[in-house]
N, C-alpha and C positions, 0 to 999 in steps of 0.2 A: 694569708691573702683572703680577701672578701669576696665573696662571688653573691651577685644581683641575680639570683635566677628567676624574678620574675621578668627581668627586663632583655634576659639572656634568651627566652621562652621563644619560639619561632612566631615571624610575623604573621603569617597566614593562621595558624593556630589560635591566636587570641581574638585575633579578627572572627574565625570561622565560633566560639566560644561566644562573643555579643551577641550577631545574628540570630541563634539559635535559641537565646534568653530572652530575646523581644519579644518573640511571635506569642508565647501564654502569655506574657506580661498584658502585650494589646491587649487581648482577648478580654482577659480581664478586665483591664480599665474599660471595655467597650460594653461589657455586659452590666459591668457597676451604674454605668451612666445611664445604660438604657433602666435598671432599676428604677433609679430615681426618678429621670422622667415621666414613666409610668405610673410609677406611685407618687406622683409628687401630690397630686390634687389629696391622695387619701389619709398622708402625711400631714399638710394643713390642714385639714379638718381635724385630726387628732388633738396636734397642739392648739388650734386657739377655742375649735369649739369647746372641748370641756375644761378648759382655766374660764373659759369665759359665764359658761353654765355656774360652774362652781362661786367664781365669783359673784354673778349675780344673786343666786339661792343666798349666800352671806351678806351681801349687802343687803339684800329685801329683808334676812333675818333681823340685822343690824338693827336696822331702818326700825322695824315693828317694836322693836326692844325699847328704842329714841321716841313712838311717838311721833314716829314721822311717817306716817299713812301716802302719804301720794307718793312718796320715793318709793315703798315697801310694792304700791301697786303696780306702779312703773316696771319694778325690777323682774315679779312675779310675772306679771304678765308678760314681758320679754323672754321670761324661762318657759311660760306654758306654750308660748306661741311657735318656739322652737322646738318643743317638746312635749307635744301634744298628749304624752302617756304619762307626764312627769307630774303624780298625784302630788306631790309634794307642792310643787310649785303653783296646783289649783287651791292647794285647801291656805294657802300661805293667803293668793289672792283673795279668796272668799272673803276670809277671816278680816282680811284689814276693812276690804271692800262695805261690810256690816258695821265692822267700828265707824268708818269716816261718815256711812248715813246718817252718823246722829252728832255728826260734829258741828253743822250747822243745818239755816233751816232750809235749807234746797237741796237735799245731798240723798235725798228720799229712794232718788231711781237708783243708788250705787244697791241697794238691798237687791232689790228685780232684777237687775243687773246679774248678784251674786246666783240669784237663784236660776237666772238664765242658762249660768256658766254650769252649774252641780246637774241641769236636769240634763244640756247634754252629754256631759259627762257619764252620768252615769246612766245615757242610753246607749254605751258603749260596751259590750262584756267582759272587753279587755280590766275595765277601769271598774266595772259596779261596784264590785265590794271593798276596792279601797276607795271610793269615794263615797260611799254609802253614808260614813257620819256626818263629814260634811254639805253631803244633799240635805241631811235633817237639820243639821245648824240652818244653813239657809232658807227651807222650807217655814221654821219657827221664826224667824226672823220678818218672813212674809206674813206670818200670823196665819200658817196653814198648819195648823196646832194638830189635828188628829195622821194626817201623813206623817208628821214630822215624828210625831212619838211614837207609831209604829217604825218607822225608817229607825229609828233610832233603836230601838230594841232590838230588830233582827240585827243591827251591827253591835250591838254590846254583846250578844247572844256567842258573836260569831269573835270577838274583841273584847274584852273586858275591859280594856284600859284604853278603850276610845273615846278622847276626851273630846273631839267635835259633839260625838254621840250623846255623850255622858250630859252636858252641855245644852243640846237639844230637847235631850228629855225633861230636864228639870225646867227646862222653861217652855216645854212643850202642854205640861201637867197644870203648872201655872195658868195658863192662858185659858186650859178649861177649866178653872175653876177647882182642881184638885192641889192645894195650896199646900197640905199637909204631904201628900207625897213628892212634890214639888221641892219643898226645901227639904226633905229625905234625899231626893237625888241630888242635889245642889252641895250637902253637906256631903257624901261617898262620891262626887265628880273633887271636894276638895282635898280629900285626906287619897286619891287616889295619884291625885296630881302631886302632891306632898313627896309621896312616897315612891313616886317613882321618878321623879324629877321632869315633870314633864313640863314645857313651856305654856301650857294651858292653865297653870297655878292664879293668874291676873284674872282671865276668864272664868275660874271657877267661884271666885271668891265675890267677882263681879256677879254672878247668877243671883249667889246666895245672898247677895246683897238689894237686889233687882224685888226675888221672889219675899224676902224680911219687907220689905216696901209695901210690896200688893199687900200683905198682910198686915201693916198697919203699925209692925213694929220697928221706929223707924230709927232709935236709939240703935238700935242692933244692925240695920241696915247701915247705918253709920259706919259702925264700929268693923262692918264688912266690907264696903267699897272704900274704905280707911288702908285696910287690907292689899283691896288693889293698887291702891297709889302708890303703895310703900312699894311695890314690886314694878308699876310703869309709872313713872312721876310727870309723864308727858303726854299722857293717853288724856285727851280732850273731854271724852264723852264720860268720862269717871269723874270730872268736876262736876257737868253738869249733875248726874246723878247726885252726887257730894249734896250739890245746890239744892235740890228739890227735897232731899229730908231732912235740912237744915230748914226750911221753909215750912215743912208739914209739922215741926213742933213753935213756929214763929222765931227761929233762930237768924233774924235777919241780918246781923254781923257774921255768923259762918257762910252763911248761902252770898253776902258780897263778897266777902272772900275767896270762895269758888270762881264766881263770875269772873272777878280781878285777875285770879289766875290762869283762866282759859284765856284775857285779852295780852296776861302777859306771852303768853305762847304761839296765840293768833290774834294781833293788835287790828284785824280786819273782819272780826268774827259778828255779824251783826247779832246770833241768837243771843249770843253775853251784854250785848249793848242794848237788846230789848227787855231783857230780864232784869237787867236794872234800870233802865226802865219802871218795870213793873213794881218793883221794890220801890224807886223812889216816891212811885203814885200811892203806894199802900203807907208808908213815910209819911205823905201831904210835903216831900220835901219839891217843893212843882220847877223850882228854875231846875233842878239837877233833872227830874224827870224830863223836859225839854230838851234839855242838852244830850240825855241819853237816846230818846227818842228819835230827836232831830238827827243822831248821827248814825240811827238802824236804819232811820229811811234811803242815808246816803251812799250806808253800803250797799244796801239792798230795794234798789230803787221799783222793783215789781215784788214786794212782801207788803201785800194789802193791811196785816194787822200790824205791822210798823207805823201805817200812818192810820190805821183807828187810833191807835193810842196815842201820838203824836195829835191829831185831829182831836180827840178827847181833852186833853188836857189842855190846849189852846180853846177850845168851848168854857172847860170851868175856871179857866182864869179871866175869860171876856174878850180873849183876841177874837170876834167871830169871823173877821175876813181870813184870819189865818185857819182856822176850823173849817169851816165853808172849803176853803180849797185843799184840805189836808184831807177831810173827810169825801172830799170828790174824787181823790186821788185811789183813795177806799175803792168807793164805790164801781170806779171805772176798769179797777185791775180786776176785781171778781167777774164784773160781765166780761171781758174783755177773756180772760183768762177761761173762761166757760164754768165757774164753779157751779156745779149743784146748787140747785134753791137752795135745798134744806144747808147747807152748810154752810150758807152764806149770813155774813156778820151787820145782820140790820142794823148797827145801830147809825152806822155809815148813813144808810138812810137819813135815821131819823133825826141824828144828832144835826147832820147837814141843812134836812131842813128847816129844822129849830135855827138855824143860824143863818139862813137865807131868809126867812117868815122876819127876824129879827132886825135885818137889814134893809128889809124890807124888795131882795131883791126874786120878785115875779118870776123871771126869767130860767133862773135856775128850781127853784121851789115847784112851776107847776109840773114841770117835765119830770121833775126828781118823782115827784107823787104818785104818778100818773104812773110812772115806771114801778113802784111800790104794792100800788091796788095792781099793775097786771101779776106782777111774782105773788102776791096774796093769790089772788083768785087760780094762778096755776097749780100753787101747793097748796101744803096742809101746813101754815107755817102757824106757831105759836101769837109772835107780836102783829101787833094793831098800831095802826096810825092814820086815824080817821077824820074826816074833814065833811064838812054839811056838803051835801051833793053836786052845789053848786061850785067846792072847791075849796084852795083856803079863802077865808076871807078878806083878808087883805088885796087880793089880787082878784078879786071878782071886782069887772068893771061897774061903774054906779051909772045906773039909767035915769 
């Protein structure tokens, strides 16, 4: 026979057996929940904040790798702003922030900007000396050439293989004039970068291509910023360099080609549609010049030397009403904008009123002149455009 003695067990007994099971069980379940709730806040912070940090630092890397500077700076800057001690994610931003100033002709302030960001940074103690290369990159960058190359030297001092450093220096030496030591450190920032793998290999070879320029040799500067392209094929401002010592031997089939390729990657880049431009006016090729001109002025509708040139070339073809107003348009962004006398491009002036005297039109000519002799008489400027005292002659009335 079979006997069930679980079921045979007394009723009170099994009853009294649950009871007694509960009470730590609750406990537990009560104290599990109170955990979590308390820590729930410190829980999400864990999980999203650093997948999301992590995340970002790779795509900003990504980004910088592609040549895609506004994403890289975007990204960076989302990392520094949450993480104010996270050198990593300053020297990320600096670094693009310096590339994209020379990607086109307005982008001047992203440098000041960078150098904004390294001085407070490293008026921080937490931070000084791992931001220290990067203050010097930046600082060279501003063309604060003697800070920079000391800044740079106590951080090599203290780093050997600090390629911001390394970087700063060699173009710190350059700017004063010491050319020879200049590509010495340009050449030990590349073979250090080589050798250690470090992602500053494009930037280094960039220097040494920068500092072969100043110097005159530009075959060789070639054959260096050749260098960096092979390593970022999408880095903007490594064309244009490409472009200018393509130019410095009259290679003007390499240097369109650079341009071409800066508009294949930014088809809204006015600096590539003024520089051919320029090529085309040295050419005498004048419809393509027009058409390159005309479409720098339209990206760039407050770039005063957009329409010198544009204004220029409508002068020597004989459009002068289109000159006259191309050439006004000159004139008016530089006041307008406050340039310096001395930096300001006469010929806006003169050309306009060569082409207003022309046309015979008074109205615009005497106030243009008039505006001329007072910038004369307030600087020390070089050009002359002189008229008998009583004005020009065309527009002095006949008694």
């Amino acid at each position: 026979m079979h006997i069930n003695r679980r079921t045979n067990r007394p009723l009170f007994a099994a009853r009294r057996s649950r009871r007694t099971g509960c009470i730590p069980f609750m406990i537990v379940l009560t104290l599990m929940i109170g955990f979590v709730v308390v820590s729930r806040d410190w829980i999400a912070n864990w999980l999203l904040k650093n997948p999301q940090t992590t995340h970002s630092i790779s795509r900003a890397e990504a980004a910088f790798a592609n040549g895609d500077l506004d994403t890289t700076i975007e990204q960076a800057r989302h990392v520094w702003e949450a993480e104010p001690d996270n050198a990593d994610a300053l020297i990320l931003l600096v670094r693009a922030l310096v590339y994209r100033s020379y990607t086109d002709y307005n982008n001047a302030q992203d440098r000041q900007r960078a150098l904004q960001l390294t001085t407070g940074a490293y008026g921080q103690p937490i931070l000084r000396t791992r931001v220290q290369g990067i203050h010097a990159f930046a600082l060279q960058a501003n063309e604060q050439s003697a800070d920079a190359t000391r800044m740079a030297s106590a951080a090599i001092q203290r780093e050997y293989d600090n390629m911001p450093a390394r970087v700063a220096q060699a173009f710190g030496y350059a700017q004063q004039g010491l050319f020879d030591a200049a590509l010495r450190e340009a050449r030990t920032a590349v073979e250090i970068a080589q050798s250690t793998g470090s992602p500053w290999v494009m930037d280094a070879y960039r220097t040494m291509a920068v500092i072969l320029g100043d110097m005159g040799r530009y075959n060789e500067a070639t054959e260096a910023v050749n260098q960096a392209i092979a390593l970022n094929r999408r880095m903007i401002p490594l064309y244009f360099e490409q472009a200018l010592y393509a130019m410095q031997v009259s290679n003007t089939n390499n240097a369109t080609a650079s341009y071409f390729q800066v508009i294949a990657l930014d088809e809204n880049n006015a600096k590539a549609h003024l520089r051919l431009c320029e090529i085309s006016i040295g050419l005498r090729e004048r419809e393509a010049a027009v058409n390159y001109c005309t479409k720098a002025t339209e990206l760039a509708p407050a770039w005063s030397d957009a329409w010198y040139q544009l204004g220029r070339e409508f002068f020597l073809e004989g459009s002068l009403t289109k000159a006259r107003d191309a050439l006004g348009r000159c004139t008016t962004l530089q006041t307008l904008q406050n340039m310096p006398i001395e930096e300001r491009r006469f010929e806006c002036w003169y050309l306009q009123g060569q082409a207003a005297e022309a046309l015979g039109d008074c109205d615009t000519l005497v106030p243009l002149y008039n505006q001329f002799q007072a910038m004369a008489a307030a600087s020390n400027i070089p050009q002359t455009w002189t008229y008998p005292p009583e004005g020009p002659p065309r527009c002095v009335p006949v008694s």
